[in-house]
C-alpha positions as CSV (number, residue, x, y, z in Angstrom):
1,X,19.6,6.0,6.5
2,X,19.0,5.2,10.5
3,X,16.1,2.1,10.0
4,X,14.8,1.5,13.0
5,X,12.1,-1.8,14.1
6,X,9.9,-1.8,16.5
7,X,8.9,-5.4,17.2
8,X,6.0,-6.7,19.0
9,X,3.0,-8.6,19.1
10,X,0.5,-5.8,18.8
11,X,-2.8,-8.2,20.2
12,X,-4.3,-5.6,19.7
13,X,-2.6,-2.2,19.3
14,X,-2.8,0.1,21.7
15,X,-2.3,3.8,21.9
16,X,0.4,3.3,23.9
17,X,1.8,1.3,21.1
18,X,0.7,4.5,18.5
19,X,2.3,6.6,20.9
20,X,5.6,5.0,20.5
21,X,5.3,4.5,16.5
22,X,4.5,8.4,16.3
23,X,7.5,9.0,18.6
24,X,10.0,7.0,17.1
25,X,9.1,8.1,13.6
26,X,10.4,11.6,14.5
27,X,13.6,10.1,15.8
28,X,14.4,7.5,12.6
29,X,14.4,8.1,9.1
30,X,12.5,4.6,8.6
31,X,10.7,2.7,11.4
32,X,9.4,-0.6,10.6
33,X,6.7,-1.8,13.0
34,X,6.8,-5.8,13.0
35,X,4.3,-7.9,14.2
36,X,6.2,-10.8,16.3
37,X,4.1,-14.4,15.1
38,X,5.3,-15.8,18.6
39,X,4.1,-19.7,18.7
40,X,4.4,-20.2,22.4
41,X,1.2,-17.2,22.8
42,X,-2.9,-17.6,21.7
43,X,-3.3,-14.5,20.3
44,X,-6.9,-13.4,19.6
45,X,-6.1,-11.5,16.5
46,X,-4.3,-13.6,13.4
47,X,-1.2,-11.9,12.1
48,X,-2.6,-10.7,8.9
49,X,-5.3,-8.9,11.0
50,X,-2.9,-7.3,13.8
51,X,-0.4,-6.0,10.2
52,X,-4.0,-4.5,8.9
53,X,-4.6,-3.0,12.2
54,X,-1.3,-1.4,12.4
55,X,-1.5,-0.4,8.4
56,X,-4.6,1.7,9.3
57,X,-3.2,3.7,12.0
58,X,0.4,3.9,10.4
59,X,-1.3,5.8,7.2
60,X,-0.2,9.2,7.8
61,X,3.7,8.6,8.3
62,X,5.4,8.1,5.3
63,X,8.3,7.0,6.7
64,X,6.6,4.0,8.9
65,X,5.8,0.3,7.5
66,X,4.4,-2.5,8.7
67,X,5.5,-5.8,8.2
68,X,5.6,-9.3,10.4
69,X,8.2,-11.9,11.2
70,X,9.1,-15.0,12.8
71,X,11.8,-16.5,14.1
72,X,15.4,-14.7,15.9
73,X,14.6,-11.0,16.0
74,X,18.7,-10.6,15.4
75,X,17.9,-12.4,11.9
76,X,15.3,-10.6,11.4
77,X,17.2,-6.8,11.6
78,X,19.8,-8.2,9.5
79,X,17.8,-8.8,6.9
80,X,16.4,-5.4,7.1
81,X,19.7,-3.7,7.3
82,X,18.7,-2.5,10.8
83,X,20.7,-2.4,14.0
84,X,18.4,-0.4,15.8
85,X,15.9,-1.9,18.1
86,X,12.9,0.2,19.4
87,X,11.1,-0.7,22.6
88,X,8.6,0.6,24.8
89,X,8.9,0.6,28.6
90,X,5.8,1.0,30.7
91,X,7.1,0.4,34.4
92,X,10.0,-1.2,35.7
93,X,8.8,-4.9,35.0
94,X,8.6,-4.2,31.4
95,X,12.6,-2.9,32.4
96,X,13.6,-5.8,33.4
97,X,12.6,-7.9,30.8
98,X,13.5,-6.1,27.8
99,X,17.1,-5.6,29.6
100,X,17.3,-9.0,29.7
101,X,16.4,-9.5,26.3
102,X,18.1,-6.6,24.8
103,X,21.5,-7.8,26.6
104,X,20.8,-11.3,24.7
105,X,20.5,-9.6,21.9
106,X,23.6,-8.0,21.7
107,X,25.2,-10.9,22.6
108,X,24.2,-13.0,19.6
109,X,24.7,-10.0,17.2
110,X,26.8,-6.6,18.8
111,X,26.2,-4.0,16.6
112,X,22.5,-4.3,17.5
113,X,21.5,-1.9,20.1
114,X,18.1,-1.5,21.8
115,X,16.7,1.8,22.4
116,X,14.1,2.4,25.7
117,X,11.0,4.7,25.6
118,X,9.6,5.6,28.1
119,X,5.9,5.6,27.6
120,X,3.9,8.9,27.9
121,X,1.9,9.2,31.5
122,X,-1.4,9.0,29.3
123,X,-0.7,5.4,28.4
124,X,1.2,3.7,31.2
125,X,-1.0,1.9,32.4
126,X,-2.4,0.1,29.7
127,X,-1.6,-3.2,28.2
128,X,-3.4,-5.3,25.3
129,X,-3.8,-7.9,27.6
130,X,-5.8,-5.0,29.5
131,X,-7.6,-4.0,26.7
132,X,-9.2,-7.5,26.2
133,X,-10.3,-7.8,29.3
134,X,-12.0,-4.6,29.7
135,X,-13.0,-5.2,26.5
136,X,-14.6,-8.7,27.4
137,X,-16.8,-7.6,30.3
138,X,-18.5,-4.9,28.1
139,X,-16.0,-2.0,29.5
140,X,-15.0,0.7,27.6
141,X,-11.8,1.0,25.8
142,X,-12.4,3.8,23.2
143,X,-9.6,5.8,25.4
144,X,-7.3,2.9,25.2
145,X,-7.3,2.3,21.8
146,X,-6.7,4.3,18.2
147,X,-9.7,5.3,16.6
148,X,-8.9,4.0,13.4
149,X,-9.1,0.3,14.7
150,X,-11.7,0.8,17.7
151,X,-14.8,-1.1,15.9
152,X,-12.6,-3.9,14.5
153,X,-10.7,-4.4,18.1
154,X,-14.3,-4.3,19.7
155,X,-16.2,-6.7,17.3
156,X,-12.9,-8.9,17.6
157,X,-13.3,-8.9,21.4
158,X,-16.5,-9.6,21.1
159,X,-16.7,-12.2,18.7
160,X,-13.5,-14.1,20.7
161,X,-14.7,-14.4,24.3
């Protein structure tokens, strides 16, 4: 069984994010979509609320779970039995970094290997940091966002600027 993570910090998910769970979830037998509780970031939405976000638009693949970690993300696919690492790629800044990090990666553990989506046109050019602060000025982000989670993202928004 190919189990695949796609790490991130999800604040708040995206449909570019949905876009890349529905993708990879054709491609892996399991994908497991982990929420990254990074210290050094503010996010706006707690962990347990970005893991219910992504539980509400992960209901209709069976083979996708949610879960959230802490800590070496090497560690963390070890303890899943994963050497797979799933990441999205909007433009060639996001390239550059994840290169960097997925070399790293592979340094400190070699049999795990990063694999690059590109994003589809529709969502390249958003971002959650985007999303807030449309989001915060009253803009709309109803196309930016998964319907299941729009009213909880926008009361969040609301509620935290």
């Amino acid at each position: 069984m190919t189990i695949a993570i796609y790490p991130g910090s999800f604040d708040p998910v995206t449909n570019g994010h949905k876009d890349i769970i529905d993708r990879s979830s054709r491609v892996f037998d399991k994908v497991i979509v982990s929420v990254l509780e990074n210290p050094r970031k503010k996010p706006l939405f707690s962990i347990e609320e970005r893991v219910e976000m992504l539980h509400m638009i992960v209901a209709g693949y069976p083979n996708v779970e949610v879960d959230s970690f802490r800590g070496l993300l090497i560690d963390y696919a070890k303890q899943k039995n994963s050497s797979i690492i799933v990441k999205g790629l909007r433009a060639m800044s996001d390239f550059e970094f994840e290169f960097q990090m997925a070399l790293i990666n592979r340094k400190l553990d070699s049999r795990l290997e990063t694999m690059f989506m590109m994003t589809n046109n529709s969502f390249s050019y958003i971002s959650s940091s985007i999303v807030k602060e449309i989001g915060s000025y009253g803009g709309d982000i109803s196309e930016l966002v998964p319907n299941e989670v729009y009213d909880t993202i926008l009361k969040k928004i609301n509620e935290g600027f």
